[in-house]
C-alpha positions as CSV (number, residue, x, y, z in Angstrom):
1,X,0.0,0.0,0.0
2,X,1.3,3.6,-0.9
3,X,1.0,5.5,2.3
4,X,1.8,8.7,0.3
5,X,-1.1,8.1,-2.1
6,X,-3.6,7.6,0.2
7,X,-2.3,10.8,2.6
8,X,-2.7,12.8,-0.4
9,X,-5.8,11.4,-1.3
10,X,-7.5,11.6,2.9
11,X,-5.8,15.2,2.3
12,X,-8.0,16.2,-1.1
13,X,-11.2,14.5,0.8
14,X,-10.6,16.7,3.8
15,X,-10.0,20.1,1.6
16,X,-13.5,19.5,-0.4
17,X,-15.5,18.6,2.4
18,X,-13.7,22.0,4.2
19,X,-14.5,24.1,0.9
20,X,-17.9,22.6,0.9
21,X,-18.5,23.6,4.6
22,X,-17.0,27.2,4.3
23,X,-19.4,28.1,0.8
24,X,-22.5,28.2,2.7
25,X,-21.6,29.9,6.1
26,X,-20.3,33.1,4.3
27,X,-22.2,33.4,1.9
28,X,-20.9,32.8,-1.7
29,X,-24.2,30.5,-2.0
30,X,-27.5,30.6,-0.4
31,X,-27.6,27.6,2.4
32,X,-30.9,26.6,1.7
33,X,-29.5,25.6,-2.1
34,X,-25.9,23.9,-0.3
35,X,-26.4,23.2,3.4
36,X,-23.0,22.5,4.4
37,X,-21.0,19.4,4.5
38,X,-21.9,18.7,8.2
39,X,-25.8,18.7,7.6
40,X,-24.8,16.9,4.5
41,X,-22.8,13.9,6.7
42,X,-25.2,14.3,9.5
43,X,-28.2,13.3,7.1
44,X,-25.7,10.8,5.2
45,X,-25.9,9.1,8.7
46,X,-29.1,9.2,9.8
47,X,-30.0,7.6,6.3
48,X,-27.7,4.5,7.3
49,X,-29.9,3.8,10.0
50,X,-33.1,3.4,8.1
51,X,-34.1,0.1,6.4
52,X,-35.1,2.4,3.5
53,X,-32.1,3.2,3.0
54,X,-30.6,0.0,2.1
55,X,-33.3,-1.1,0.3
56,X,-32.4,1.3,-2.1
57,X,-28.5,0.5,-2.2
58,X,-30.0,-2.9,-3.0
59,X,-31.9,-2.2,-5.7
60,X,-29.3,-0.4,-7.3
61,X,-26.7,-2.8,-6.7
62,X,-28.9,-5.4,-8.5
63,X,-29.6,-3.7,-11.6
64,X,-26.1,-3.1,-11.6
65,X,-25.3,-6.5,-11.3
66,X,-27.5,-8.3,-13.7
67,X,-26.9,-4.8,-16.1
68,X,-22.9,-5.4,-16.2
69,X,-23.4,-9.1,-16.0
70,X,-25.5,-9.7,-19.5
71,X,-23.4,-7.1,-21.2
72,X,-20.1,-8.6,-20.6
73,X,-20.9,-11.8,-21.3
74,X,-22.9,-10.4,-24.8
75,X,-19.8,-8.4,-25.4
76,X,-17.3,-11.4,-24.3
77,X,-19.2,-13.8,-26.8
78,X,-19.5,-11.0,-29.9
79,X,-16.1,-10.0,-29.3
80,X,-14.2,-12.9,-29.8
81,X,-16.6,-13.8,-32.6
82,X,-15.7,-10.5,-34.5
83,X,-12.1,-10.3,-34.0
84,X,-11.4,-13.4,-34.8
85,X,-12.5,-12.7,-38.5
86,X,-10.8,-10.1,-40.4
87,X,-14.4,-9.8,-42.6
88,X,-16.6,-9.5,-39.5
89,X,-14.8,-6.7,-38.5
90,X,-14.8,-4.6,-41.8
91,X,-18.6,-5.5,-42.0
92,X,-19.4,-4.8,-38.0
93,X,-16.9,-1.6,-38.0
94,X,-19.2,1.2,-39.5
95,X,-22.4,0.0,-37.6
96,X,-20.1,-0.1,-34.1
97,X,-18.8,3.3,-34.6
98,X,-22.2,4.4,-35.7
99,X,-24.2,3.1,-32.2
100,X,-21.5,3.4,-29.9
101,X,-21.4,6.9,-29.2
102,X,-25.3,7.0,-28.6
103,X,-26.4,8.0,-25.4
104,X,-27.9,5.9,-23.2
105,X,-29.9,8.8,-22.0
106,X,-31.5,8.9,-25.5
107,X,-32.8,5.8,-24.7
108,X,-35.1,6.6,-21.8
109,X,-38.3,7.5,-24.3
110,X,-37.8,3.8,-25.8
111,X,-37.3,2.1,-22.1
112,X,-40.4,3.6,-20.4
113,X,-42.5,3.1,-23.4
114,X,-41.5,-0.7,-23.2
115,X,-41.2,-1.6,-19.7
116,X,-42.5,1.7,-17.8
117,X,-40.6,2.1,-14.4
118,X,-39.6,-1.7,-13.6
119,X,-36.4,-3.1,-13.4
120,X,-36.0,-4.0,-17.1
121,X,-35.9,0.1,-18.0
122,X,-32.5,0.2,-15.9
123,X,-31.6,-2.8,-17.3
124,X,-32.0,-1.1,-20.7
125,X,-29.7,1.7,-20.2
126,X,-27.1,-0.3,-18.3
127,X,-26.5,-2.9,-20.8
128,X,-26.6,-0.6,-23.8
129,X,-23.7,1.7,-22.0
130,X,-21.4,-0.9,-20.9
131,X,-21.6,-3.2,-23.5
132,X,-19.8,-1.0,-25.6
133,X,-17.5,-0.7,-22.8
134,X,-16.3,-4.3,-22.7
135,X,-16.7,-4.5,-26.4
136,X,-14.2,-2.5,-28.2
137,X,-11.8,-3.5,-25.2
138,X,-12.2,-7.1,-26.2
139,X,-12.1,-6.5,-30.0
140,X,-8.6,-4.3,-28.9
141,X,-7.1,-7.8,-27.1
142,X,-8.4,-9.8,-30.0
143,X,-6.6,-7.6,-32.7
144,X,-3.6,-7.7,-30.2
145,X,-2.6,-11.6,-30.6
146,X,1.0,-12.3,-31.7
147,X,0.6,-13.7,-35.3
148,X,3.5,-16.0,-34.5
149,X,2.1,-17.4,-31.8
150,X,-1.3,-18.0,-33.5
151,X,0.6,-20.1,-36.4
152,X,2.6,-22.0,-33.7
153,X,-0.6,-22.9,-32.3
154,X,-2.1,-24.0,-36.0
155,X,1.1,-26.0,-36.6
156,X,0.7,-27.8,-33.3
157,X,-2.9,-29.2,-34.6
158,X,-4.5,-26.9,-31.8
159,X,-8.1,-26.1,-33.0
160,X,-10.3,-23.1,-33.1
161,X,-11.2,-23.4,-29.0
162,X,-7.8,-24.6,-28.4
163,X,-6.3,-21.3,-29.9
164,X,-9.0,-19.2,-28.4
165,X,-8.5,-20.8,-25.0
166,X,-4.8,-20.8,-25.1
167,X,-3.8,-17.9,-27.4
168,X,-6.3,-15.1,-27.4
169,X,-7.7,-15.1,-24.2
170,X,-3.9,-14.4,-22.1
171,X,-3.4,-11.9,-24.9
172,X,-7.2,-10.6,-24.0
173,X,-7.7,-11.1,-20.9
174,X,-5.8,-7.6,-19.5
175,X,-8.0,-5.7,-22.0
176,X,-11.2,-7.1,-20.7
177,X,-10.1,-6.9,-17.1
178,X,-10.0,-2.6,-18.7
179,X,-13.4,-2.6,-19.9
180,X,-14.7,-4.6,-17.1
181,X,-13.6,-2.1,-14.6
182,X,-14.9,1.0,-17.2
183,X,-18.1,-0.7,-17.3
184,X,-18.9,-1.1,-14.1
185,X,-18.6,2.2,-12.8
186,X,-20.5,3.3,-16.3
187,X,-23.0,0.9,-15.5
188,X,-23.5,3.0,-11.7
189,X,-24.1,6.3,-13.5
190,X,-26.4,4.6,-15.7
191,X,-28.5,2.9,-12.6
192,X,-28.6,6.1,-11.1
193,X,-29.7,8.2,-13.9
194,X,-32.5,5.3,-14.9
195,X,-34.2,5.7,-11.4
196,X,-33.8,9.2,-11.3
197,X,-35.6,10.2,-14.5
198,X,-37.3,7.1,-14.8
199,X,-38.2,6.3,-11.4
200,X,-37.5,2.6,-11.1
201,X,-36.4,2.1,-7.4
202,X,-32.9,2.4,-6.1
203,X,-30.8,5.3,-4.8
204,X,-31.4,7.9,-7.8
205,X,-35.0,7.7,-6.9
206,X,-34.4,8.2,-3.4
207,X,-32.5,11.2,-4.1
208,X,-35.4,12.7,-6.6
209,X,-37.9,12.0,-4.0
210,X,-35.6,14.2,-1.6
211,X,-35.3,17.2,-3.6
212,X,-39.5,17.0,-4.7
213,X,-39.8,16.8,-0.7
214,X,-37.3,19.7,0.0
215,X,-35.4,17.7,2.0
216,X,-32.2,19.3,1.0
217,X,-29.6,17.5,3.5
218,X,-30.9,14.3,2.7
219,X,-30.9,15.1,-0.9
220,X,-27.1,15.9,-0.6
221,X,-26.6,12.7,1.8
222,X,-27.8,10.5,-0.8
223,X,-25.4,12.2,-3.4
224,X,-23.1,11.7,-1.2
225,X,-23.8,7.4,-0.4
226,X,-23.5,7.2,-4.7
227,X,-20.2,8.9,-4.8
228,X,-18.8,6.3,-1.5
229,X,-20.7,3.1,-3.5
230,X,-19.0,4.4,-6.8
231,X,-15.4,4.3,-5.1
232,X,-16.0,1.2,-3.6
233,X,-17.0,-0.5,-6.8
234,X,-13.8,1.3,-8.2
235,X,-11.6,-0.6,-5.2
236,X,-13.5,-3.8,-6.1
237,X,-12.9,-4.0,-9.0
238,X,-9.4,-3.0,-9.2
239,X,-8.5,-5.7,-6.2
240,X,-10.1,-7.9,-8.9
241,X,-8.1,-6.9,-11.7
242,X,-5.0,-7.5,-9.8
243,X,-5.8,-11.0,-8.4
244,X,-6.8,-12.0,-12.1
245,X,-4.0,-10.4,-13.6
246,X,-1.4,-11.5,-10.9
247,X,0.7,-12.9,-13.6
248,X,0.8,-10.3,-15.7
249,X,3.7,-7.8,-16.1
250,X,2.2,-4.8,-15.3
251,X,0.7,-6.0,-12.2
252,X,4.4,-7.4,-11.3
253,X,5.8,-3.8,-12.0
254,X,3.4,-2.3,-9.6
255,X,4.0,-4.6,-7.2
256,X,7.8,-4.0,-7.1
257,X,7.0,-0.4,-7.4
């Protein structure tokens, strides 16, 4: 662990929360639009106490889940099945560049008209965003492959699962470990934005019902609980990245950094 690093980073927490507090109490903006950071915490905490509360996180956490889970696998699946054909990719190219850079947002009309505020209208948004996510990250390792290890592989009789199991996806694998880690947190924004426009339940929802209520501190509380559940998704999946990846030479390097 870099004790520096995480000084600096306790340090940068401390002088937010400070300039948060201070904004308020002399005035540069009205309190009743930013309460500061202690009516913030002291809401953030009486939230943690209510069964609500988690109900929410646990809501959001499962469309997040089942959202990141269906596109990786889709994107695992299409990806190899692309890059592993020099045609599939010229024909798939244009129509990937074309809907990737879609916004999910633009999708909410198309959600609530099919599936109104349930689960499946997150769902919607979360696959669509971080699909794309693991995608091109997998299509990256698949275009990555050594050619000279791929004919070694062919002039050792391997077949086509043999080469994919054996070849591609070491050479992969680091790439979708990237887009994993991009999609998850891409997949959080997207949970949160669903059940705040939308109004499926979770933590976005929460925090609309807050500000229609004027409940201000809560409001900010509950900003605050998807900012902590976004870093600790963020630590998650970075331990994960470096237990799966424990072989590779960039997790080596940082280790003997």
């Amino acid at each position: 662990m870099n004790f520096r690093q995480v000084g600096l980073g306790v340090l940068g927490v401390l002088g937010f929360l400070l300039t948060w507090q201070l904004l308020p109490l002399v005035g540069v903006v009205r309190e009743q639009y930013l309460p500061p950071a202690t009516a913030a915490l002291g809401a953030l905490g009486t939230e943690l106490g209510t069964s609500s509360f988690w109900a929410a996180v646990g809501h959001t956490l499962q469309a997040w889940a089942i959202g990141l889970l269906i596109a990786t696998v889709a994107a695992i699946v299409l990806g190899f099945v692309i890059g592993s054909s020099q045609v599939l990719r010229r024909l798939t190219n244009s129509t990937i560049e074309f809907l990737r850079p879609i916004p999910s947002v633009a999708l909410i009309p198309l959600a609530v008209l099919l599936f109104g505020n349930r689960l499946e209208s997150s769902l919607m948004l979360i696959i669509y965003a971080s699909f794309w996510q693991v995608l091109i990250q997998v299509l990256y390792g698949v275009a990555d492959v050594d050619n000279v290890a791929m004919n070694t592989a062919k002039s050792y009789g391997l077949n086509w699962w043999q080469r994919i199991r054996h070849v591609v996806w070491p050479t992969t694998l680091p790439y979708l470990m990237t887009g994993l880690r991009l999609g998850a947190a891409v997949a959080l924004i997207l949970a949160i934005t669903a059940e705040l426009v939308i109004g499926t339940p979770g933590l976005g929802k929460e925090i609309a019902l807050a500000q229609s209520g004027s409940a201000i501190p809560s409001m900010y509380g509950l900003i605050l609980a998807t900012g902590i559940l976004g870093v600790l998704i963020n630590l998650v999946m970075r331990f994960v990245e470096k237990r799966v990846l424990s072989w590779h030479s960039s997790v080596r390097t940082e280790k003997a950094a």
